[in-house]
Every structure is written in C-alpha cells, then in structure tokens.
C-alpha positions in Angstrom: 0.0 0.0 0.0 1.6 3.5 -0.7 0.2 6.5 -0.5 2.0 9.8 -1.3 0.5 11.6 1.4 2.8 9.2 3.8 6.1 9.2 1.1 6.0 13.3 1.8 5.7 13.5 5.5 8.3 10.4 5.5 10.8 12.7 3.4 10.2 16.0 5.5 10.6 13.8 8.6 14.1 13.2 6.9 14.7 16.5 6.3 14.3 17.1 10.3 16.5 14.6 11.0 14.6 11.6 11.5 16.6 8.5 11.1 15.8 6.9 7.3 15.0 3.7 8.9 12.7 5.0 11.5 10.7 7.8 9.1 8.4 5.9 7.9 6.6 4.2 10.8 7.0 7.8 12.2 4.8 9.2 9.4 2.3 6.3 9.5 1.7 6.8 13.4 1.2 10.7 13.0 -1.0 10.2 10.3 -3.1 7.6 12.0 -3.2 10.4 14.7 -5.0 12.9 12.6 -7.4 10.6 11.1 -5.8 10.7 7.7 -4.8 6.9 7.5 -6.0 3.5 9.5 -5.6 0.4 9.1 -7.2 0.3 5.9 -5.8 2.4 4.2 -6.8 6.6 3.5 -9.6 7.9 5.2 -11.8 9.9 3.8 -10.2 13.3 5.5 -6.5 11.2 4.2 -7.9 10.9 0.3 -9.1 15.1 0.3 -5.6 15.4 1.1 -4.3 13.6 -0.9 -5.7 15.3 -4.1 -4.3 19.0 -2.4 -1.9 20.9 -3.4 0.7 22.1 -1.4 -0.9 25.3 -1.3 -4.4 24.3 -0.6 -2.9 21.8 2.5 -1.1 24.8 4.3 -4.2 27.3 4.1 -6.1 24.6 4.9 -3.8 23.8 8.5 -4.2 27.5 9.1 -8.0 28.6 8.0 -10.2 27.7 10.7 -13.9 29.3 9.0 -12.2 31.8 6.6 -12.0 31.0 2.9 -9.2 29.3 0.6 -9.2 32.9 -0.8 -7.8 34.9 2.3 -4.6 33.5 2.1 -1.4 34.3 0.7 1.0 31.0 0.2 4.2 31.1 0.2 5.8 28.2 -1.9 9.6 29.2 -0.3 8.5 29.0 3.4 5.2 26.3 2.9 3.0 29.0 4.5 -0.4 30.6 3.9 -0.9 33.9 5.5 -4.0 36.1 6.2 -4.4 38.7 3.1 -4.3 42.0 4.8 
C-alpha cells in the first residue's frame, strides 16, 4: 500500500532529521493520529488530502472558517498567511 501523502511526510521527517529507517513508521503513526490513515488504508479526511496541493494543504492547517481565498502561500517558506 503507498500512499504519497505518507512518502512526503516520510521525506520531510528526513529532512528534520529523523533517522531513514525509523521515518516511515514515524509518518504512519502521526497520520493515523490525525485521522488521515487506519488500518485500511486513506480515510476519507487522508484521500481530500491527498488530491491538495501544497498550497491548498497549508491554508487549509491554518483557516479555521475563513476562505481558501484569504490567504497568501508562500511556496519558499510552505505558508499561507491572512491577506491584509
């Protein structure tokens, strides 16, 4: 079973300094934590994810009930900030 969802969080895990060989149950368990993945695979809050872009996943970590269309992203930082 792979999922991209898990292959990202995996590599940024990486990036942080997770050990390789210990990333990816690392990912898995924090996913499972959200609700995004069980043990059957993608949830249905996992598979809207999963078809996100990067933009539309970091306004959607920060937008509580404002719209997509408040934000500013930043692609160099990963960031969506509030439109003044």
């Amino acid at each position: 079973m792979y999922f991209k969802i898990v292959e990202r969080l995996k590599n940024q895990l990486i990036e942080k300094g997770t050990p390789e060989n210990h990333a990816g149950r690392y990912a898995i368990n924090i996913l499972k934590k959200n609700g995004i993945l069980d043990n059957k695979g993608l949830t249905f809050k996992g598979e809207v994810r999963e078809l996100m872009t990067p933009d539309q996943r970091a306004i959607d970590r920060v937008r509580g009930s404002r719209s997509f269309t408040d934000y500013n992203y930043n692609p160099g930082t990963n960031r969506a900030t509030l439109k003044r």
